[in-house]
Residue, then its C-alpha position, 0 to 999 in steps of 0.5 A: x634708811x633703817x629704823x634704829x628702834x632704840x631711839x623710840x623707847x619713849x613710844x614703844x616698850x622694849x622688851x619688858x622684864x619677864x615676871x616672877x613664877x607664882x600661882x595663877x591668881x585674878x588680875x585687874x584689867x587696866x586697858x582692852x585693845x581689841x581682843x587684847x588685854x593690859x592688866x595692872x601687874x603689866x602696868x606696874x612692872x612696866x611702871x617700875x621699869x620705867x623709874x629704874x631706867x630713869x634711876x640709871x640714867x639721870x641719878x638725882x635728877x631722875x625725880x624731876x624728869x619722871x613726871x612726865x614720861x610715867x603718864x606715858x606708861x599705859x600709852x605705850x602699852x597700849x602702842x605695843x599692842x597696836x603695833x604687834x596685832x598690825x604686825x600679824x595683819x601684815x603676816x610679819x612673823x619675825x621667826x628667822x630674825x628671832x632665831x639670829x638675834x637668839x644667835x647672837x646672845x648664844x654668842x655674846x654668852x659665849x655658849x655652844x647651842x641655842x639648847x644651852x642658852x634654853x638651859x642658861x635662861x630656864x636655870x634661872x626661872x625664865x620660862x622660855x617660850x615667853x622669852x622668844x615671844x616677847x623678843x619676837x613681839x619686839x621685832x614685829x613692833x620694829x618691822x611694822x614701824x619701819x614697813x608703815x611709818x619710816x619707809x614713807x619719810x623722805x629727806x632730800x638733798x636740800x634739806x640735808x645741805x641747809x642742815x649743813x649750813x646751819x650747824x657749821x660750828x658743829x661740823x669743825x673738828x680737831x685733828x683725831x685718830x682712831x686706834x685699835x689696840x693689841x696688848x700682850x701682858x706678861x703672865x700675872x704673879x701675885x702673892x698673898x701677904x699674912x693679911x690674906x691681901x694680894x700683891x702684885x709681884x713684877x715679871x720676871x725678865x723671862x715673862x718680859x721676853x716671852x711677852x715681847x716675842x708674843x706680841x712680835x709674833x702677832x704683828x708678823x700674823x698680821x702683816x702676812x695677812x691676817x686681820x688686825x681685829x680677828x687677832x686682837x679678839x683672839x689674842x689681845x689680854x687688853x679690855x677691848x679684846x671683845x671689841x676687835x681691840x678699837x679704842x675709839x677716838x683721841x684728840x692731841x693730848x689725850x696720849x702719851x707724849x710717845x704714843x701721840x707722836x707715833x700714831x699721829x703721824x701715820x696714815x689710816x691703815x697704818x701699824x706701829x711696830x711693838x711698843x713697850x708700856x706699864x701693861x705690857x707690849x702693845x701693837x696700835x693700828x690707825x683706823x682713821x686719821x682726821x685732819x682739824x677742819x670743817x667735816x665736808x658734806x659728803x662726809x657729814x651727810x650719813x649723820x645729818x640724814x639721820x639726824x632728820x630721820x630722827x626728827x622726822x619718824x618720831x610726829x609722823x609715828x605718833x600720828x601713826x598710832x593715833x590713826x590705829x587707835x582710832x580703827x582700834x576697839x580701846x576700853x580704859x579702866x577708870x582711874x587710868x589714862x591713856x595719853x595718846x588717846x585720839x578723840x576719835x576713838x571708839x569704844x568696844x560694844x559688849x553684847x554681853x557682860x565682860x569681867x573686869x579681871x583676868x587670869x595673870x601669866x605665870x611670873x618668872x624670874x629675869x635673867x641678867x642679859x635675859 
């Protein structure tokens, strides 16, 4: 099974806000791991991190949950940095991985070239060579843990099973559809009033009609072949265009009265015929139909396996980099702590006096998906 590496955000940083552009100015050491070094605007800047992750997630709870993961912070810098340099020992490069996943952004961004997502970033302050290193310096990370740590977590079939009888009540589920969608809405009238304020005006019967021929016209591309979802993204005026139309899953009661009678009584794979709503004109398809009852095993089992994945990676990681840190040359600035410190760590010997400080890296700006 593959490593989801977001699930480990507690144990390594992902990829770390880019830093501002400014003068070349001394900074203190916090850490040195091997021939490495943390300074303190890395430990700040993943400090800051950290609370406005919290800040997103938690609201007003935030406060609480804090104490405890901020003395994580140099831990998981630390962890970083072990697991790249194990990455080079390994000859992992990730080269061809970064040039897909910069792809994908192109493609999200909706930009022609890799060079014109270069020029997105580099309008907006990001130098452009240490945004590629840290996202390679993030897939190493993933590679390594997968390579040493997740390829030697085994789950068996009894301890799929067992799981499966433990957790009955959570494997009982009602009758549920998943829909995608294609909406075709009529043109958008608005008109200003002396106030400057918009207000929608009704389609006229002749946006009405077209907008039904449309929609027409796109169910009968689908029936000769074409694919539901490569329309939807092409065609559909609805949010989830970008997602291929999927609207997710819905319980009885949680449609329309009309919609809820239609779609529940169709198989997976079926389409309705067009329907007419506020929005516009509207084609469903019904990706699954589930019957309410208990999920059978084979059906539960992709889930329950990385359920235990899951529980299983996290100890047997830790105890990994543990085993690092202790073939590692860690040196802890006074006044700082790292909480994954092994006591059998081994300090770094000097033959000859080593500064406290360092040059920092240029900052620069971070760039909204950047």
């Amino acid at each position: 099974m593959k490593l989801r590496f977001l699930a480990f955000a507690s144990i390594v940083a992902l990829l770390a806000a880019v830093p501002l552009i400014a003068d070349t100015v001394i900074q203190e050491v916090v850490a040195r791991v091997n021939d490495e070094i943390i300074t303190r605007s890395e430990f700040q800047r993943s400090h800051t991190q950290v609370q406005n992750e919290f800040k997103d997630k938690y609201g007003a709870q935030a406060e609480q949950m804090l104490a405890t993961k901020e003395k994580d912070v140099l831990r998981d810098l630390i962890d970083q940095a072990l697991l790249v340099q194990k990455g080079k020992d390994l000859g992992i490069t990730a080269d061809t991985d970064v040039i897909k996943r910069l792809d994908e952004m192109r493609k999200q961004m909706h930009l022609e070239t890799i060079e014109d997502l270069q020029k997105a970033a580099e309008q907006q302050g990001v130098d452009w060579e240490d945004f590629k290193q840290n996202m390679r310096n993030q897939i190493v990370t993933q590679q390594v843990i997968g390579h040493e740590v997740g390829s030697r977590v085994q789950i068996t079939e009894a301890e799929i099973k067992q799981f499966y009888t433990d957790h009955q009540k959570d494997f009982d589920q009602p009758e549920q559809v998943r829909l995608s969608e294609i909406l075709v809405a009529p043109t958008p009238h608005v008109r200003a009033d002396d106030t400057k304020k918009q207000e929608e005006i009704p389609p006229t019967p002749d946006q009405l009609t077209a907008a039904e021929q449309k929609a027409n016209d796109l169910l009968a591309q689908i029936k000769g072949g074409a694919k539901f979802d490569e329309v939807a993204k092409s065609s559909s005026n609805g949010p989830t265009a970008a997602q291929g139309g999927d609207l997710g899953y819905f319980k009885r009661g949680m449609l329309a009265p009309e919609l809820e009678n239609k779609t529940f009584a169709m198989n997976a794979g079926d389409m309705t015929d067009v329907i007419r709503t506020k929005q516009g004109f509207i084609i469903l398809k019904v990706n699954e139909h589930t019957q309410a009852g208990v999920v059978p095993l084979k059906d539960a089992a992709p889930d329950i396996q990385e359920t235990l994945y899951l529980q299983k990676i996290q100890p047997a990681l830790r105890a990994y980099l543990t085993k690092l840190r202790e073939e590692a040359y860690i040196d802890i600035k006074q006044g700082y702590v790292d909480s994954g410190a092994s006591p059998n760590q081994t300090k770094p010997v000097y033959t000859a006096p080593v500064a406290e400080t360092a040059k920092a890296p240029k900052k620069k700006k971070k760039l909204g998906i950047f």
